[in-house]
TORDREN-93374 format. One record per residue: residue number from 1; y negated, x, z negated of N, C-alpha, C, O in turn. Coordinates in nm, 3 decimals, always signed. Layout:
TORDREN-93374
+--------+---------+---------+---------+---------+---------+---------+---------+---------+---------+---------+---------+---------+
! drenlo !     nyy !     nxx !     nzz !    cayy !    caxx !    cazz !     cyy !     cxx !     czz !     oyy !     oxx !     ozz !
+--------+---------+---------+---------+---------+---------+---------+---------+---------+---------+---------+---------+---------+
!    NUM !       Y !       X !       Z !       Y !       X !       Z !       Y !       X !       Z !       Y !       X !       Z !
...
+--------+---------+---------+---------+---------+---------+---------+---------+---------+---------+---------+---------+---------+
***
This chain:
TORDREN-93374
+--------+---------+---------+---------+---------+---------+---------+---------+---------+---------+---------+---------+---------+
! drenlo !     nyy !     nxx !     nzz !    cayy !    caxx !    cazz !     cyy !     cxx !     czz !     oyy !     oxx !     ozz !
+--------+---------+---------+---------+---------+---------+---------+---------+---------+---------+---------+---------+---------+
!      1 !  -0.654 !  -1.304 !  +1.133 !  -0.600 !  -1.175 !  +1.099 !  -0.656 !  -1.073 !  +1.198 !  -0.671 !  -1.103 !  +1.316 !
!      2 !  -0.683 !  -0.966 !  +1.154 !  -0.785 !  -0.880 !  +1.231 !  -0.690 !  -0.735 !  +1.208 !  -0.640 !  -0.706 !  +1.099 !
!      3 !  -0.675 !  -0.646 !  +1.340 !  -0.628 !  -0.544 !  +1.330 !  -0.561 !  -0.530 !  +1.342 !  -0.517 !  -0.427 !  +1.290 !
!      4 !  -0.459 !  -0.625 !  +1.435 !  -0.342 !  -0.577 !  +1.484 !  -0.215 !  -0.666 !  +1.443 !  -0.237 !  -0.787 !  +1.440 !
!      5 !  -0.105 !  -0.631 !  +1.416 !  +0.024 !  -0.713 !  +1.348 !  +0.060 !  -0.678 !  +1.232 !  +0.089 !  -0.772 !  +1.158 !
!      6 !  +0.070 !  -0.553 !  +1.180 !  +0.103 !  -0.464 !  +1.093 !  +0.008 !  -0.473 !  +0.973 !  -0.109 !  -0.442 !  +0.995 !
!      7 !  +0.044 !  -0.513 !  +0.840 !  -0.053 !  -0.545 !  +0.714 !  -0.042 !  -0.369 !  +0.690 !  +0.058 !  -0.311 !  +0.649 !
!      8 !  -0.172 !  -0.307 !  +0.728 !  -0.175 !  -0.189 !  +0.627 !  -0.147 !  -0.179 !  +0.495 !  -0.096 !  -0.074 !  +0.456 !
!      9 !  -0.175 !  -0.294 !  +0.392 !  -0.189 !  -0.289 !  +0.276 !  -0.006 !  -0.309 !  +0.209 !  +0.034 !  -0.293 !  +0.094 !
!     10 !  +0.068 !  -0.349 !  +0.329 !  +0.217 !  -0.390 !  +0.274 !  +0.318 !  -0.240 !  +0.236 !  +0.339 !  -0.139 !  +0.303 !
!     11 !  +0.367 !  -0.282 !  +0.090 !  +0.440 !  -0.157 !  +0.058 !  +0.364 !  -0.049 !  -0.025 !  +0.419 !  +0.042 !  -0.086 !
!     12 !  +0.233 !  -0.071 !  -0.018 !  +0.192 !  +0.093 !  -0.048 !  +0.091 !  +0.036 !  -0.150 !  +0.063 !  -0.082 !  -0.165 !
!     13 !  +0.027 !  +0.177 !  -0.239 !  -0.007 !  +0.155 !  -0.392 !  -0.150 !  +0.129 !  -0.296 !  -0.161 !  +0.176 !  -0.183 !
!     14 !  -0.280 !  +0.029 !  -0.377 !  -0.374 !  +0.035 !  -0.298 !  -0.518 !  +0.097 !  -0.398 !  -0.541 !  +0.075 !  -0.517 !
!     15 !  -0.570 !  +0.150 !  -0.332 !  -0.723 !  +0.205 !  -0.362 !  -0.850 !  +0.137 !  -0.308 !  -0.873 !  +0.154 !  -0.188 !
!     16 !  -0.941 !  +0.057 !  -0.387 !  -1.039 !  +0.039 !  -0.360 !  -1.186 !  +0.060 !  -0.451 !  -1.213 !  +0.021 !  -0.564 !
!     17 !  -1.283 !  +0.158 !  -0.330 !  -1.356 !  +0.214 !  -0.429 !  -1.470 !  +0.165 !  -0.377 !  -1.467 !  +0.163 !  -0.254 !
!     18 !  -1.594 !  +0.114 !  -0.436 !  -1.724 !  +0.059 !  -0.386 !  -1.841 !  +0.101 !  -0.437 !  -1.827 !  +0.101 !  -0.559 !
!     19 !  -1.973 !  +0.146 !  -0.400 !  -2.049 !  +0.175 !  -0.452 !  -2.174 !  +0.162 !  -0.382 !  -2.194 !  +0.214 !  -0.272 !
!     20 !  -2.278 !  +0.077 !  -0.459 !  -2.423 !  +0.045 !  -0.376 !  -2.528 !  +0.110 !  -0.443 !  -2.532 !  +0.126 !  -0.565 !
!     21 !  -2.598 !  +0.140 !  -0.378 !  -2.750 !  +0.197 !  -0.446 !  -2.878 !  +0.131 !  -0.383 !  -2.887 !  +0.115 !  -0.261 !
!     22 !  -2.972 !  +0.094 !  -0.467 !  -3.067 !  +0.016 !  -0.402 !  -3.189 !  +0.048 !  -0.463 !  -3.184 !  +0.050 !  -0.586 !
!     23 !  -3.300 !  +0.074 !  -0.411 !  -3.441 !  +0.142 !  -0.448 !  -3.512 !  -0.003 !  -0.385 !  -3.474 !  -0.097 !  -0.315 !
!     24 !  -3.641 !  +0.039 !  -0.455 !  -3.717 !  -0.047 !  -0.391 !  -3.871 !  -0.016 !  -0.440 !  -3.900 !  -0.050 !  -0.555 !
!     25 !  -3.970 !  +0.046 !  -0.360 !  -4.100 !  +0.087 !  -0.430 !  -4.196 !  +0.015 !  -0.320 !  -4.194 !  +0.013 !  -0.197 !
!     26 !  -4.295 !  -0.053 !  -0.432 !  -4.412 !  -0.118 !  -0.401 !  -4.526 !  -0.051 !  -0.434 !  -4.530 !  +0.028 !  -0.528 !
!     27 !  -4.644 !  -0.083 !  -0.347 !  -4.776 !  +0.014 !  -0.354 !  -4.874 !  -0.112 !  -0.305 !  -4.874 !  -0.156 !  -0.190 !
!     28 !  -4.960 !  -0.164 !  -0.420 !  -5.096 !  -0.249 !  -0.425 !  -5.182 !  -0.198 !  -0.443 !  -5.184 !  -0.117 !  -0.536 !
!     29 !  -5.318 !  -0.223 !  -0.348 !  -5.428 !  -0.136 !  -0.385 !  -5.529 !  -0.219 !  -0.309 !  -5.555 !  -0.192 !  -0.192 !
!     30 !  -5.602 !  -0.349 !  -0.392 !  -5.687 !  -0.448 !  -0.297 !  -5.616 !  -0.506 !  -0.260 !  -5.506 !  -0.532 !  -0.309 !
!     31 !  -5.685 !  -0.554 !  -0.122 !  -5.585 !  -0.677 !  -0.029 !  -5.491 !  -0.565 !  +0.058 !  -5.489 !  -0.604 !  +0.175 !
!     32 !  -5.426 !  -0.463 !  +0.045 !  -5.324 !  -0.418 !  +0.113 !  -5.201 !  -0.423 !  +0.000 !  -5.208 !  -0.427 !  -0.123 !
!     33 !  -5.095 !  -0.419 !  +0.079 !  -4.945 !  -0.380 !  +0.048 !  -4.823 !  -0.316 !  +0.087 !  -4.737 !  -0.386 !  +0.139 !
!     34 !  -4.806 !  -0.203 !  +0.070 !  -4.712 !  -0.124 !  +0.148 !  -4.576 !  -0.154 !  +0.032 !  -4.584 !  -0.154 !  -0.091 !
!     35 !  -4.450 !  -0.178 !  +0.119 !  -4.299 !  -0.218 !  +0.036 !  -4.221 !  -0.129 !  +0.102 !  -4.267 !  -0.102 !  +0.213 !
!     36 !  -4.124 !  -0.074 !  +0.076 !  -4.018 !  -0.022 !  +0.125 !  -3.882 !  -0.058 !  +0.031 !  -3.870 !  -0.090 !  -0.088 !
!     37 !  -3.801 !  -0.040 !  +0.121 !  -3.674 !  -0.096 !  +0.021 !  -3.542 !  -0.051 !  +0.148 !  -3.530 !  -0.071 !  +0.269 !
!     38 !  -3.420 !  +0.049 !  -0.006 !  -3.391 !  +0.108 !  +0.085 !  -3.218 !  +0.093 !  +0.010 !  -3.184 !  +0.131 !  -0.102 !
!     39 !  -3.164 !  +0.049 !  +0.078 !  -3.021 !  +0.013 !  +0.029 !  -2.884 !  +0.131 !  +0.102 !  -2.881 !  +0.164 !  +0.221 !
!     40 !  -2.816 !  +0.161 !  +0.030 !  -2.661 !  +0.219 !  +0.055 !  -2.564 !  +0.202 !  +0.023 !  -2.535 !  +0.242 !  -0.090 !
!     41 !  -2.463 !  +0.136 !  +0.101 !  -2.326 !  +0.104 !  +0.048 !  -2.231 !  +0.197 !  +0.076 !  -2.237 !  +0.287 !  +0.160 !
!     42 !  -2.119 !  +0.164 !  -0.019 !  -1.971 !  +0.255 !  +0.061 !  -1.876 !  +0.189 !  +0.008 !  -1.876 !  +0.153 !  -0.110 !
!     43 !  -1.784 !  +0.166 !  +0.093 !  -1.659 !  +0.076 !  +0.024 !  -1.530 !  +0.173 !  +0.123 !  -1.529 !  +0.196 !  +0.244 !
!     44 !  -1.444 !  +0.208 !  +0.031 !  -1.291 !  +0.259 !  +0.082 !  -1.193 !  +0.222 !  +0.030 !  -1.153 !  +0.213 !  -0.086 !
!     45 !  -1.115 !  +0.176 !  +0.224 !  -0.995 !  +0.110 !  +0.158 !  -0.852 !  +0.265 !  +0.176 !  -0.822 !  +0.333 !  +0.274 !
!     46 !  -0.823 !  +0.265 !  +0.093 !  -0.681 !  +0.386 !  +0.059 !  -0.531 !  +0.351 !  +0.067 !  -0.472 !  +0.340 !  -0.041 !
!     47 !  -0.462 !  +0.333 !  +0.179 !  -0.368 !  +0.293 !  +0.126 !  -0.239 !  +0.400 !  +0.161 !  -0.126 !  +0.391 !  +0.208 !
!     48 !  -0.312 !  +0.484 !  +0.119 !  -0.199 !  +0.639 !  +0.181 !  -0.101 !  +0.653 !  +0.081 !  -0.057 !  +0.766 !  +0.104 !
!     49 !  -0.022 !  +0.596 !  -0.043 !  +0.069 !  +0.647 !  -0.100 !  +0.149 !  +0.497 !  -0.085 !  +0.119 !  +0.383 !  -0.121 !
!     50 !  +0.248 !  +0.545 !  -0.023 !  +0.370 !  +0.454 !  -0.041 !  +0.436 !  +0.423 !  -0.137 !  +0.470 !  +0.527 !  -0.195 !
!     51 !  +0.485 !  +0.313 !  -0.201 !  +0.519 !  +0.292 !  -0.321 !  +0.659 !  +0.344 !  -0.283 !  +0.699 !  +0.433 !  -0.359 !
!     52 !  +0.754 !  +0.303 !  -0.167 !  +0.873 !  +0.391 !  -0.148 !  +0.834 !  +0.439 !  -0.007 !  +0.733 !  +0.375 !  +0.020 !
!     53 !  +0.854 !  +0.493 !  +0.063 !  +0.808 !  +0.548 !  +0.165 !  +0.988 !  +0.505 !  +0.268 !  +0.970 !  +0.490 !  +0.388 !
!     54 !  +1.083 !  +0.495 !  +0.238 !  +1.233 !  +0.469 !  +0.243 !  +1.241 !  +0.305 !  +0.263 !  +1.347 !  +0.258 !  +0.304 !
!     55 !  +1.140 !  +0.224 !  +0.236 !  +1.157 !  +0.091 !  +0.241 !  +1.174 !  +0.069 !  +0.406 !  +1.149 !  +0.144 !  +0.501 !
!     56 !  +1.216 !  -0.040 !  +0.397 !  +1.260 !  -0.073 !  +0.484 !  +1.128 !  -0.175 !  +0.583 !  +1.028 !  -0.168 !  +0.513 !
!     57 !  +1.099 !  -0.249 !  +0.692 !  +1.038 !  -0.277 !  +0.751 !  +1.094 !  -0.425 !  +0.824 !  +1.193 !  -0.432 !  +0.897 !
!     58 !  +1.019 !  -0.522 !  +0.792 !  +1.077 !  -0.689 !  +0.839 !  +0.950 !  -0.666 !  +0.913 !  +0.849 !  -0.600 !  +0.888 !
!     59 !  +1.016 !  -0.798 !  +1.085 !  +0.922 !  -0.833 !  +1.222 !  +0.970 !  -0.988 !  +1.184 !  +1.084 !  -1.035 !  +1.179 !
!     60 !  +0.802 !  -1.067 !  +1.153 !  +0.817 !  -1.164 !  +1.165 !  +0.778 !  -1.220 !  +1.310 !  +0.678 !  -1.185 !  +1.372 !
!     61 !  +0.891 !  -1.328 !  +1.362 !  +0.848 !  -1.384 !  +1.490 !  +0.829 !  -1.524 !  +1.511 !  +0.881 !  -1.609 !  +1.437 !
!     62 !  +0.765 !  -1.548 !  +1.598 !  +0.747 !  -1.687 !  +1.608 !  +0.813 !  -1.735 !  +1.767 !  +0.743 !  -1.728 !  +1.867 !
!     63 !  +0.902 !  -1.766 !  +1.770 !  +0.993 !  -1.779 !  +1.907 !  +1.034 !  -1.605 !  +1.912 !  +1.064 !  -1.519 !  +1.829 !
!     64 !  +1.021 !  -1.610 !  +2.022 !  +0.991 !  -1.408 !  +2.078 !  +0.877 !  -1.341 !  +2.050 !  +0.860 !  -1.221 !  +2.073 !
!     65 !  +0.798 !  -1.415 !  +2.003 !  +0.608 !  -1.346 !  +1.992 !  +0.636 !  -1.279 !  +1.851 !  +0.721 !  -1.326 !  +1.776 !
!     66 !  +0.591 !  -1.210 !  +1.832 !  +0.616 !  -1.073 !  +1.722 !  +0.454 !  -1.160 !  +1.633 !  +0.345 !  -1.174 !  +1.689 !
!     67 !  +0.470 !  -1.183 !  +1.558 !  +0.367 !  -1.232 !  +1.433 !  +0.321 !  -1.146 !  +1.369 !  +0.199 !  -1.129 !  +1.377 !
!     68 !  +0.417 !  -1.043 !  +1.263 !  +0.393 !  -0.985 !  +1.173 !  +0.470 !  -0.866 !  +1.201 !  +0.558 !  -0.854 !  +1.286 !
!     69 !  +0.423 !  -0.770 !  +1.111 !  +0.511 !  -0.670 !  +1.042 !  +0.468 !  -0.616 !  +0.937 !  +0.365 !  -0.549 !  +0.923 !
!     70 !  +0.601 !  -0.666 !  +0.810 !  +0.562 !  -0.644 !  +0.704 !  +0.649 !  -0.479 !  +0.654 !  +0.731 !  -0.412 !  +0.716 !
!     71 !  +0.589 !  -0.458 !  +0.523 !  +0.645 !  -0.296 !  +0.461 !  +0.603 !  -0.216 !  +0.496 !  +0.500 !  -0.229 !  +0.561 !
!     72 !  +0.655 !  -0.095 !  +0.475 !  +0.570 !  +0.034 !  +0.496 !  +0.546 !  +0.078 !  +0.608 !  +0.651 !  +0.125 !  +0.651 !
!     73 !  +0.440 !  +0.093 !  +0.704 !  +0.363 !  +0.075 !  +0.844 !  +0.463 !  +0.235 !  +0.906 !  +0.497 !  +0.260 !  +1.021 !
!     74 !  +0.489 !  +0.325 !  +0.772 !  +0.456 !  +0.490 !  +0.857 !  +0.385 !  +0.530 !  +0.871 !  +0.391 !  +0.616 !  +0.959 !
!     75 !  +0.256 !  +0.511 !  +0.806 !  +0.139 !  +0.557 !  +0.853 !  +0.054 !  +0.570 !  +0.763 !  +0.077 !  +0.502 !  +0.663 !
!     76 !  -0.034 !  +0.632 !  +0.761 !  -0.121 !  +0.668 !  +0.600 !  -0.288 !  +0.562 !  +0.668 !  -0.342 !  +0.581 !  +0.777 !
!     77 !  -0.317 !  +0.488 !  +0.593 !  -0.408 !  +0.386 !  +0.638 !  -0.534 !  +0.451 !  +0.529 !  -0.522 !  +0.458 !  +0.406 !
!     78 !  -0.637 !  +0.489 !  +0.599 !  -0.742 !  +0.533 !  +0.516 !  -0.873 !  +0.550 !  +0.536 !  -0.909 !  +0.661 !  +0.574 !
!     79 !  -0.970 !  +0.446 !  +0.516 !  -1.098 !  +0.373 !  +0.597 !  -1.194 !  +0.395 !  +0.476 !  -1.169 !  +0.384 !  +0.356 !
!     80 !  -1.318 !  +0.432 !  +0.542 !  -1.423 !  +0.454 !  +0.448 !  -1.550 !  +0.395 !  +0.563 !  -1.588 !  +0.428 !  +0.675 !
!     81 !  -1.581 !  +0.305 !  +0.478 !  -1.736 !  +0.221 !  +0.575 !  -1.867 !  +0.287 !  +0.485 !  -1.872 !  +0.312 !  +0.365 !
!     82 !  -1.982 !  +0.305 !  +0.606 !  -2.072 !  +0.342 !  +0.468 !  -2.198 !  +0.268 !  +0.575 !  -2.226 !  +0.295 !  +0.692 !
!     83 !  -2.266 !  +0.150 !  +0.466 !  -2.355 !  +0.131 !  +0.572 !  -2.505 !  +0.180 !  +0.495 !  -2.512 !  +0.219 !  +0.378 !
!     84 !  -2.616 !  +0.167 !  +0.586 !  -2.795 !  +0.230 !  +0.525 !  -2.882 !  +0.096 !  +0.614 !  -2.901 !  +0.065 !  +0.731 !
!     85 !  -2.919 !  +0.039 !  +0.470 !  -3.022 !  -0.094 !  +0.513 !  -3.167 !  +0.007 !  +0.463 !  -3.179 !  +0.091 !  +0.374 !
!     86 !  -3.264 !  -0.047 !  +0.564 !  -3.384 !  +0.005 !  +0.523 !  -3.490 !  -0.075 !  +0.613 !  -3.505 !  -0.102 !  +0.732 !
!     87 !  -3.549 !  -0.096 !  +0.502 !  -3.703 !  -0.200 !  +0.556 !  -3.865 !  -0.178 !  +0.485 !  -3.896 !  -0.149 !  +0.369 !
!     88 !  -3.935 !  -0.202 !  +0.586 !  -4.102 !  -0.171 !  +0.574 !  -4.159 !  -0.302 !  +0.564 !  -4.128 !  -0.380 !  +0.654 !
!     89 !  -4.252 !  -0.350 !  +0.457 !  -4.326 !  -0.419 !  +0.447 !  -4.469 !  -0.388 !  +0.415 !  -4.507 !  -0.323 !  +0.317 !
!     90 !  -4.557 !  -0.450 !  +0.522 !  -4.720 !  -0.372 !  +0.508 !  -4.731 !  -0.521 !  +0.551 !  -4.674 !  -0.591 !  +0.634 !
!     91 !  -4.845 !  -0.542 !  +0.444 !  -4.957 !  -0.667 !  +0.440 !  -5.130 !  -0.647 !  +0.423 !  -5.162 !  -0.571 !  +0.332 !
!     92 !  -5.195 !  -0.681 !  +0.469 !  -5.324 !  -0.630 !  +0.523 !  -5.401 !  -0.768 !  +0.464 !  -5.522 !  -0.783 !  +0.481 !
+--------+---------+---------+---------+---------+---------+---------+---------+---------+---------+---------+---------+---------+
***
């Protein structure tokens, strides 16, 4: 489990939006070869609308060690990753 104790995703309506784009242009001419290839992702996770915002909030423990916390965090959770792959290929 990554990120803490608290499930962002608990309680609240969720949004996930993804989108890749990927090119790729080749150039032959004889014994040479120039490639390029050029990729973009984006993935967002949304979890800013509370299904009740009034819910209530359970601490799961394990002895005294705090495990979890489940329900609505209080908090508007809202992450957007965007990554850019890009690569050169030249053959001679």
């Amino acid at each position: 489990m990554e990120g803490g104790l608290t499930f962002p995703s608990a309680g609240n309506a969720q949004n996930r939006n993804s989108l890749l784009i990927a090119l790729k242009n080749l150039f032959v001419k004889n014994n040479y070869s120039h490639e390029t290839n050029l990729q973009f992702a984006r993935f967002r996770w949304n979890y800013a609308r509370p299904q009740n915002e009034n819910s209530p909030q359970v601490t799961v423990l394990s002895g005294s060690e705090t495990i979890a916390v489940l329900g609505h965090p209080g908090f508007v959770f809202d992450s957007r990753e965007n990554t850019v792959q890009w690569q050169e290929k030249i053959s001679v």
